[in-house]
Gaussian input, Z-matrix of N, CA and C with variables (Angstrom, degrees):
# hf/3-21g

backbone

0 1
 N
 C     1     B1
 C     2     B2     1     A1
 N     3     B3     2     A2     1     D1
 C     4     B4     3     A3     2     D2
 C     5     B5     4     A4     3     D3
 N     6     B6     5     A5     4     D4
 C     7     B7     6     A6     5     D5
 C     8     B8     7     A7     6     D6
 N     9     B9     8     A8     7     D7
 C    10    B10     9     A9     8     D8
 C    11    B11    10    A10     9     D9
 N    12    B12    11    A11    10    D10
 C    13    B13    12    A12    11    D11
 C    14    B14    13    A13    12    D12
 N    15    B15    14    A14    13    D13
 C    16    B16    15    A15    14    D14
 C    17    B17    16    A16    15    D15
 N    18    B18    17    A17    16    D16
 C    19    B19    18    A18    17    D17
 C    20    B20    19    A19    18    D18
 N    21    B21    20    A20    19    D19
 C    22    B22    21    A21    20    D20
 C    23    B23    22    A22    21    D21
 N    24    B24    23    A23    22    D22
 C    25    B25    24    A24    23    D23
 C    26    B26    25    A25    24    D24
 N    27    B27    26    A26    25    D25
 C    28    B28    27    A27    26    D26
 C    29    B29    28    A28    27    D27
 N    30    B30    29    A29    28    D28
 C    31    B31    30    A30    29    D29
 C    32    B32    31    A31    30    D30
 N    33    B33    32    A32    31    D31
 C    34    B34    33    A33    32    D32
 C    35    B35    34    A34    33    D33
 N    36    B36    35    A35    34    D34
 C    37    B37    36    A36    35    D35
 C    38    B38    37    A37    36    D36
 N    39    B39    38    A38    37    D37
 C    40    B40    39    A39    38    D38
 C    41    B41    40    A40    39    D39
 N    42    B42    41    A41    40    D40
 C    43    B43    42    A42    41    D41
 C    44    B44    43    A43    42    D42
 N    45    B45    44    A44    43    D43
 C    46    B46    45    A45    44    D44
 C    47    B47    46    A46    45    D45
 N    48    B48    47    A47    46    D46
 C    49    B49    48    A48    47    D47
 C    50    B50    49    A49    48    D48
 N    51    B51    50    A50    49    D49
 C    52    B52    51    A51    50    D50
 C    53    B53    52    A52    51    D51
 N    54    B54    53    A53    52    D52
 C    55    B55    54    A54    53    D53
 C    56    B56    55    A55    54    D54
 N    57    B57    56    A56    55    D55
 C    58    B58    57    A57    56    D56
 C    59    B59    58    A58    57    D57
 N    60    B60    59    A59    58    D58
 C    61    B61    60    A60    59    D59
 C    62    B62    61    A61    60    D60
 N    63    B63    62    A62    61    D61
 C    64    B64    63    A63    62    D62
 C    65    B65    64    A64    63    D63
 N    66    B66    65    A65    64    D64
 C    67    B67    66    A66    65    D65
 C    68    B68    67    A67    66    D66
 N    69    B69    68    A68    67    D67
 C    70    B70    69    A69    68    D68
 C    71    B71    70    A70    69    D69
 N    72    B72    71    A71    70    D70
 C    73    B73    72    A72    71    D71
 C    74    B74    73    A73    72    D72
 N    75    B75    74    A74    73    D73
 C    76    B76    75    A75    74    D74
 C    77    B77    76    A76    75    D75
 N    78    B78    77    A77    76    D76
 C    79    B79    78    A78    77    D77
 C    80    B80    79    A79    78    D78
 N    81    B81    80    A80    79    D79
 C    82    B82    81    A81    80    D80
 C    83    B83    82    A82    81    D81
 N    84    B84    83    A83    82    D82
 C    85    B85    84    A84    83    D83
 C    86    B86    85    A85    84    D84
 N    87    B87    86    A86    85    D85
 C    88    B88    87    A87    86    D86
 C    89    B89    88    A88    87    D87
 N    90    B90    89    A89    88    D88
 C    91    B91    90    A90    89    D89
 C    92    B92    91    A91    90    D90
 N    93    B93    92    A92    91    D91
 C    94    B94    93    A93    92    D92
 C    95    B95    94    A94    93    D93
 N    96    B96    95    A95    94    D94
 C    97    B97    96    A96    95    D95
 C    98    B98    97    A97    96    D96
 N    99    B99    98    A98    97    D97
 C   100   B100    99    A99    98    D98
 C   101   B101   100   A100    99    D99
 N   102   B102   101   A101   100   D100
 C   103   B103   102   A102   101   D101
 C   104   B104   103   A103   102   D102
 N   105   B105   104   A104   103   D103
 C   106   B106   105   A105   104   D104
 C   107   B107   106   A106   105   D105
 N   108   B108   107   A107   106   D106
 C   109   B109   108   A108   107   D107
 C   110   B110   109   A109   108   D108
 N   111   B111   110   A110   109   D109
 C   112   B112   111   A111   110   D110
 C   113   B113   112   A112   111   D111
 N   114   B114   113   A113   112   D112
 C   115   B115   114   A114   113   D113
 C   116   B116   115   A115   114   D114
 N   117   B117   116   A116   115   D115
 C   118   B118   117   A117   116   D116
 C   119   B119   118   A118   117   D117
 N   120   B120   119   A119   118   D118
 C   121   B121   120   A120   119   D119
 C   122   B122   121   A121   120   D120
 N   123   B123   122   A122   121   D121
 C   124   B124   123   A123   122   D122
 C   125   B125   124   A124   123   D123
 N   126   B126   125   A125   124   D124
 C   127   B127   126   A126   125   D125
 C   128   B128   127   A127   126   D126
 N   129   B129   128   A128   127   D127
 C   130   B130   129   A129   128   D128
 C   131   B131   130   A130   129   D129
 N   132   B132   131   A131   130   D130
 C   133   B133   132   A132   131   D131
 C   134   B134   133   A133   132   D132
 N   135   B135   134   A134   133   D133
 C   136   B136   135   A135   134   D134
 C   137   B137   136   A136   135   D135
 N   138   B138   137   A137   136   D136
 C   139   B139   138   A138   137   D137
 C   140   B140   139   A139   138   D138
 N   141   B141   140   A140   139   D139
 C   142   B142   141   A141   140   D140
 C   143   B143   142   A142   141   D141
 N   144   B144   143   A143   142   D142
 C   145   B145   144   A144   143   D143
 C   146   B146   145   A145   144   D144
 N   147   B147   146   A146   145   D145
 C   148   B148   147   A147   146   D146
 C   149   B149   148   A148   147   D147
 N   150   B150   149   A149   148   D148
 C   151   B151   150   A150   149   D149
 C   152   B152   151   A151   150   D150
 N   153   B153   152   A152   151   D151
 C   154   B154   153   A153   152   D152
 C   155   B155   154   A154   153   D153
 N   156   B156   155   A155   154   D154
 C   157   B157   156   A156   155   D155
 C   158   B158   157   A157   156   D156
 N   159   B159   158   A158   157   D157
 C   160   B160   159   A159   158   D158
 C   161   B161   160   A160   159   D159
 N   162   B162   161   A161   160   D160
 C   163   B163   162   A162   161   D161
 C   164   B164   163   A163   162   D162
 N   165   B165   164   A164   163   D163
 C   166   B166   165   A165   164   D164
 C   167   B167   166   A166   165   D165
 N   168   B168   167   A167   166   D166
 C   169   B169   168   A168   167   D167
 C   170   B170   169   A169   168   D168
 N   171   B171   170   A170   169   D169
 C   172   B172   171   A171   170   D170
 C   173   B173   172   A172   171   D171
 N   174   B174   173   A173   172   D172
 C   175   B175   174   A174   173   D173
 C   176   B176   175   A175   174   D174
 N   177   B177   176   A176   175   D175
 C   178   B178   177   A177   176   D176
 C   179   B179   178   A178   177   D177
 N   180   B180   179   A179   178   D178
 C   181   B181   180   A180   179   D179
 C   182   B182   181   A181   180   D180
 N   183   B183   182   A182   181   D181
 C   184   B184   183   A183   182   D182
 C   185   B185   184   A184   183   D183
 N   186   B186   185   A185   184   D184
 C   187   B187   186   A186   185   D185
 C   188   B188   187   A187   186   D186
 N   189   B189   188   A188   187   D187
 C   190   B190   189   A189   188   D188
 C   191   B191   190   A190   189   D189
 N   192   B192   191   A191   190   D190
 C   193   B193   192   A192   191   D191
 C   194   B194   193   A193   192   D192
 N   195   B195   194   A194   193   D193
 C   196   B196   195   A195   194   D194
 C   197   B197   196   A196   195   D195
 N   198   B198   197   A197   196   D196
 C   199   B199   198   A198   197   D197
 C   200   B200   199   A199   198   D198
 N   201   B201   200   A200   199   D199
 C   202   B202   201   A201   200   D200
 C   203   B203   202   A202   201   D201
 N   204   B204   203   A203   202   D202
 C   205   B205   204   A204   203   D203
 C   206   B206   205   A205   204   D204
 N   207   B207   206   A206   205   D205
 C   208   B208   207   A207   206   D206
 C   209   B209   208   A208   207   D207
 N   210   B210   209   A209   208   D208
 C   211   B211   210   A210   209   D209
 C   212   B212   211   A211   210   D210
 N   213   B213   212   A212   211   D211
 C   214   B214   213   A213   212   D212
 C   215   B215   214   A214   213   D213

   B1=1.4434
   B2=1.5372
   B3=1.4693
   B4=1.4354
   B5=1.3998
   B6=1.4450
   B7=1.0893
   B8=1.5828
   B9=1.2040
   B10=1.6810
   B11=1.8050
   B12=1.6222
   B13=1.3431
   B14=1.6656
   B15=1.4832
   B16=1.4626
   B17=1.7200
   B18=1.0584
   B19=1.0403
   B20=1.6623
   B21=1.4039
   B22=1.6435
   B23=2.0377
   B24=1.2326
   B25=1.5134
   B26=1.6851
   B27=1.6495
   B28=1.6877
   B29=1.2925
   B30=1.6693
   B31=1.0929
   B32=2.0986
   B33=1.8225
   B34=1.4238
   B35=2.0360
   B36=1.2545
   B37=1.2902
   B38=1.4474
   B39=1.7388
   B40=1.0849
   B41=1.8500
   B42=1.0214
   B43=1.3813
   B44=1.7160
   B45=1.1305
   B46=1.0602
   B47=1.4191
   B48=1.5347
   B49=1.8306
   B50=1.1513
   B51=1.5319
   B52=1.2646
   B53=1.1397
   B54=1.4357
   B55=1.1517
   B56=1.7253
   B57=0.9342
   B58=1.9793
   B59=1.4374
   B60=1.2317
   B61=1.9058
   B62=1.7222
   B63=1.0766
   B64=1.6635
   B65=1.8061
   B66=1.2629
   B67=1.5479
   B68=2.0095
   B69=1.5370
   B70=1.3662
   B71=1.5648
   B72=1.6617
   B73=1.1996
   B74=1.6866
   B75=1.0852
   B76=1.7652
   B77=1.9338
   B78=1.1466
   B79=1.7894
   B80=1.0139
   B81=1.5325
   B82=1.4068
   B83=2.2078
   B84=1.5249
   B85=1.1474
   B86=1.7400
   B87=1.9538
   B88=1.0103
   B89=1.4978
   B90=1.2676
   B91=1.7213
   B92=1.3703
   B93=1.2806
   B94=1.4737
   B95=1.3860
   B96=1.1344
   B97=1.4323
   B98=1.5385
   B99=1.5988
   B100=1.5273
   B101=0.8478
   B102=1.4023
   B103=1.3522
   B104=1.6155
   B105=1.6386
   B106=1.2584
   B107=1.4431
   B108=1.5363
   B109=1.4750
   B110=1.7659
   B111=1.3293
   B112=1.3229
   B113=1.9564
   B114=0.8411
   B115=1.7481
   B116=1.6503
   B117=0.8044
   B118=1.5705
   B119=2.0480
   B120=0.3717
   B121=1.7216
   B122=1.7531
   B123=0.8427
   B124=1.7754
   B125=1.5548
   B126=0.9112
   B127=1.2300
   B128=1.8760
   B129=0.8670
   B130=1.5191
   B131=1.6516
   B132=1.6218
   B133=1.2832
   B134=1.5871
   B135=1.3410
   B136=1.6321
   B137=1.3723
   B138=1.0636
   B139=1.8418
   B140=1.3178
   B141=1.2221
   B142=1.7801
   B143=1.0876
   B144=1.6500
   B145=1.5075
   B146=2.1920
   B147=0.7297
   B148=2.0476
   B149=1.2287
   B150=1.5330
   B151=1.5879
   B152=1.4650
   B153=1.3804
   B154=1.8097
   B155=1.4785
   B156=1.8296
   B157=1.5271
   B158=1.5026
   B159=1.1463
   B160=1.4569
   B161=1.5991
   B162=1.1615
   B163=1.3275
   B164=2.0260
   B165=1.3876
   B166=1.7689
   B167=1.2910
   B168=1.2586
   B169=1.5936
   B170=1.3639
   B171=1.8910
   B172=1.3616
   B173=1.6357
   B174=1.4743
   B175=2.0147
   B176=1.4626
   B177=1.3233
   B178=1.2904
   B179=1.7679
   B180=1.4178
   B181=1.1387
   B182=1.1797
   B183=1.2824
   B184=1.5858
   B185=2.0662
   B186=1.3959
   B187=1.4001
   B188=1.2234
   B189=1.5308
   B190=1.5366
   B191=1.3133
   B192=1.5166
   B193=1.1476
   B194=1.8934
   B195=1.1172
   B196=1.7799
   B197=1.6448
   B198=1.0545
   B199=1.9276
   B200=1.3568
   B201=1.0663
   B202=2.0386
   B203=1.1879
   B204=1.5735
   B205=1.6284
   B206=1.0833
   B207=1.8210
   B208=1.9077
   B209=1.4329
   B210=1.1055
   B211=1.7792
   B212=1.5135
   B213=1.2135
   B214=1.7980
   B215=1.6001
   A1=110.57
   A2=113.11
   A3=111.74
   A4=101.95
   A5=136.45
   A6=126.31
   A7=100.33
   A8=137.08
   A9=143.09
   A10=76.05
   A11=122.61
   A12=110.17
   A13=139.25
   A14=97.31
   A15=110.83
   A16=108.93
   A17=121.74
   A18=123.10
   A19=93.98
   A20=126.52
   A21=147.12
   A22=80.08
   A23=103.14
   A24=109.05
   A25=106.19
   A26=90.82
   A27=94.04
   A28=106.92
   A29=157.76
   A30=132.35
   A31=63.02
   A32=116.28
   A33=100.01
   A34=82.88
   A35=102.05
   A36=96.69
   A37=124.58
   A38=117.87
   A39=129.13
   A40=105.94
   A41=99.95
   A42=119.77
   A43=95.38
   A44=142.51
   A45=117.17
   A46=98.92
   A47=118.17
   A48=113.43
   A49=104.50
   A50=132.74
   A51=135.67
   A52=109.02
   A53=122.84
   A54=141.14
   A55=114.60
   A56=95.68
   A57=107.15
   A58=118.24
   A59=92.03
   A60=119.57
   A61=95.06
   A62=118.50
   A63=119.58
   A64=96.90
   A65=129.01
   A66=115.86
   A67=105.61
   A68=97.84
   A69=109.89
   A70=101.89
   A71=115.28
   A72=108.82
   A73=126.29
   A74=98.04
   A75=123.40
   A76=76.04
   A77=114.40
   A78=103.47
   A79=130.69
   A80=129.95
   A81=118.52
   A82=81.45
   A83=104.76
   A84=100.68
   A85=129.50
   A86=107.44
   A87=103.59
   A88=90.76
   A89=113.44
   A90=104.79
   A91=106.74
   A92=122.26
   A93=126.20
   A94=113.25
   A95=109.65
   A96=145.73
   A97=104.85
   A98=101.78
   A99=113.98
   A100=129.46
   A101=132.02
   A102=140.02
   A103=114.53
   A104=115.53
   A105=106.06
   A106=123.61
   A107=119.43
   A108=113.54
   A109=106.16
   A110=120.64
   A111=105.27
   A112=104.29
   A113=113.53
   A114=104.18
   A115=121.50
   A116=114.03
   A117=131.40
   A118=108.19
   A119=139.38
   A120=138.40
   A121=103.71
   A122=81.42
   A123=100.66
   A124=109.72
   A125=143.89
   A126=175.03
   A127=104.19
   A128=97.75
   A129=123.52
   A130=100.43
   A131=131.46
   A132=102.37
   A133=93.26
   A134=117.53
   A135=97.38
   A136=135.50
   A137=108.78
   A138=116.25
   A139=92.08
   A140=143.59
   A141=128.59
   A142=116.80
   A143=123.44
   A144=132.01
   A145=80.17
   A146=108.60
   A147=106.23
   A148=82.53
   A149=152.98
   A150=95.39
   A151=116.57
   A152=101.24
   A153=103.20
   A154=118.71
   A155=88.29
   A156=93.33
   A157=104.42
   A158=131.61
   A159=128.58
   A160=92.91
   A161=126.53
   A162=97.29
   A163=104.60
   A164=96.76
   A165=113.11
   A166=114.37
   A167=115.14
   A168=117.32
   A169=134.50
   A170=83.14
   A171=130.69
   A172=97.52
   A173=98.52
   A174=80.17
   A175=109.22
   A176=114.60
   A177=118.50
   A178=119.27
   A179=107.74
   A180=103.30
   A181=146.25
   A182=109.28
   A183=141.63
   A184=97.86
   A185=114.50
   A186=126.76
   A187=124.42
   A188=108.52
   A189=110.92
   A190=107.84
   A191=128.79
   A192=126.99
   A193=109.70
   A194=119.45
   A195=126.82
   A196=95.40
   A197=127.54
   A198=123.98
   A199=87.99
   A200=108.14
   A201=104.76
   A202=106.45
   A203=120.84
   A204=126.92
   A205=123.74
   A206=101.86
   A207=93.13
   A208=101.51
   A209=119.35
   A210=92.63
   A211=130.85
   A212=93.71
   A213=93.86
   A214=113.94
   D1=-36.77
   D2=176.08
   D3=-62.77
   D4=-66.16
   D5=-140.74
   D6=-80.54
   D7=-7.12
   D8=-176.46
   D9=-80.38
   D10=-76.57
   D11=-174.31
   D12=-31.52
   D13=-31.93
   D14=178.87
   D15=-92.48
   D16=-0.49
   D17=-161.91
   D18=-107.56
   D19=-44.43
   D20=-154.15
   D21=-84.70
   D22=-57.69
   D23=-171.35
   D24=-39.16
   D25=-74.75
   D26=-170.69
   D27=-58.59
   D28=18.18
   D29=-142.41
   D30=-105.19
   D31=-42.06
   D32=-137.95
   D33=-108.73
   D34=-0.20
   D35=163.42
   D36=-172.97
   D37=123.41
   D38=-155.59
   D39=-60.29
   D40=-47.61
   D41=-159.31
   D42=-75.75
   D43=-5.64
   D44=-175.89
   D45=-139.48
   D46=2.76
   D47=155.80
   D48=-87.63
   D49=2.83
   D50=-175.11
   D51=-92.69
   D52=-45.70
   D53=175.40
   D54=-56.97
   D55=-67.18
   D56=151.30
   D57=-12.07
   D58=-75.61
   D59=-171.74
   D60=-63.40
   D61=-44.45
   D62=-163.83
   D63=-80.68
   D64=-9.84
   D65=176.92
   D66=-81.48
   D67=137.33
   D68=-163.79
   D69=-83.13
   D70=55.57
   D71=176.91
   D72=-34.45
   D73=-56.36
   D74=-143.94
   D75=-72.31
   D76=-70.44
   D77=175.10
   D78=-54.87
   D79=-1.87
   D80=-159.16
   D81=-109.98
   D82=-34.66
   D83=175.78
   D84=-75.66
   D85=2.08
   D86=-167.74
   D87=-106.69
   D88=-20.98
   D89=178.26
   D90=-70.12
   D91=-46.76
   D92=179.10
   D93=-32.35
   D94=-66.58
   D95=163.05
   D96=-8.62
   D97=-88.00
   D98=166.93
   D99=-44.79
   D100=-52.20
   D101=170.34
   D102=-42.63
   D103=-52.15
   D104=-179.93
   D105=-89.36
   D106=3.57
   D107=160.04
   D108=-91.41
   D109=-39.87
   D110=-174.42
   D111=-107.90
   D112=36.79
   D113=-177.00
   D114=18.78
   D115=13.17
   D116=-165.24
   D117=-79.63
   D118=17.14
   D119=122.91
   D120=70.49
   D121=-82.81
   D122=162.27
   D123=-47.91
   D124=-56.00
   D125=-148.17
   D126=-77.68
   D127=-72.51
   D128=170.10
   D129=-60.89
   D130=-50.89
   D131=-165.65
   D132=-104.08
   D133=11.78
   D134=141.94
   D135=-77.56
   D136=-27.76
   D137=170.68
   D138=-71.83
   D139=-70.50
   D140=-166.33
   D141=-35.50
   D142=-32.50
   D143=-137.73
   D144=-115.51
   D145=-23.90
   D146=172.06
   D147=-110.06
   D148=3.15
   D149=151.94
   D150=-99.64
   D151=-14.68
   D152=162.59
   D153=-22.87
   D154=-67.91
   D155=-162.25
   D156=-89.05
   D157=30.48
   D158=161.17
   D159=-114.96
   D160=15.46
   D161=-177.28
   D162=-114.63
   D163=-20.12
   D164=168.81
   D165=-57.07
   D166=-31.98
   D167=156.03
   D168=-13.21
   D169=-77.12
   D170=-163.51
   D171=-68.04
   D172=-18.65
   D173=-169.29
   D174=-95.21
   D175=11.24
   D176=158.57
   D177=-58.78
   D178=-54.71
   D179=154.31
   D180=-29.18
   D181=-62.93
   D182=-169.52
   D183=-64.03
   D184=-30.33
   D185=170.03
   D186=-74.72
   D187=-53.09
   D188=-178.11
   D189=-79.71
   D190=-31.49
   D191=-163.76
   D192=-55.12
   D193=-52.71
   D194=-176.89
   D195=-68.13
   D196=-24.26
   D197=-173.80
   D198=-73.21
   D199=-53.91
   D200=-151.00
   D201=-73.80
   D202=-36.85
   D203=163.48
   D204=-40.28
   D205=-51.90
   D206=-179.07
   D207=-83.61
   D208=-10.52
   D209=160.79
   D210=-90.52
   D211=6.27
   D212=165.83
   D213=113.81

């Protein structure tokens, strides 16, 4: 359902299916998650703090991907 949403969004505007796509659903619902079966505090801002740095990775992608496009 998200990605039909992000997809319907960007058709009439870039900037705000982008915006869409860029909210850290899937983490914001997995800390929640944790937090309310184990209350554990610590716990929760250790997963935030590894998905940070798994997510700097990812923006390699997010860079090369529009370069390599406009070149074909």
């Amino acid at each position: 359902m998200i990605i039909v949403a992000i997809s319907e969004l960007s058709k009439r505007s870039a900037f705000f299916g982008a915006l869409l796509a860029s909210l850290p659903l899937v983490s914001i619902l997995a800390m929640m998650w944790l937090y309310i079966d184990t209350r554990d505090v610590e716990n929760v801002a250790a997963l935030a703090s590894r998905v940070f740095w798994l997510v700097i990775p990812s923006l390699l992608f997010f860079i090369s991907l529009p370069l390599l496009l406009k070149k074909g």
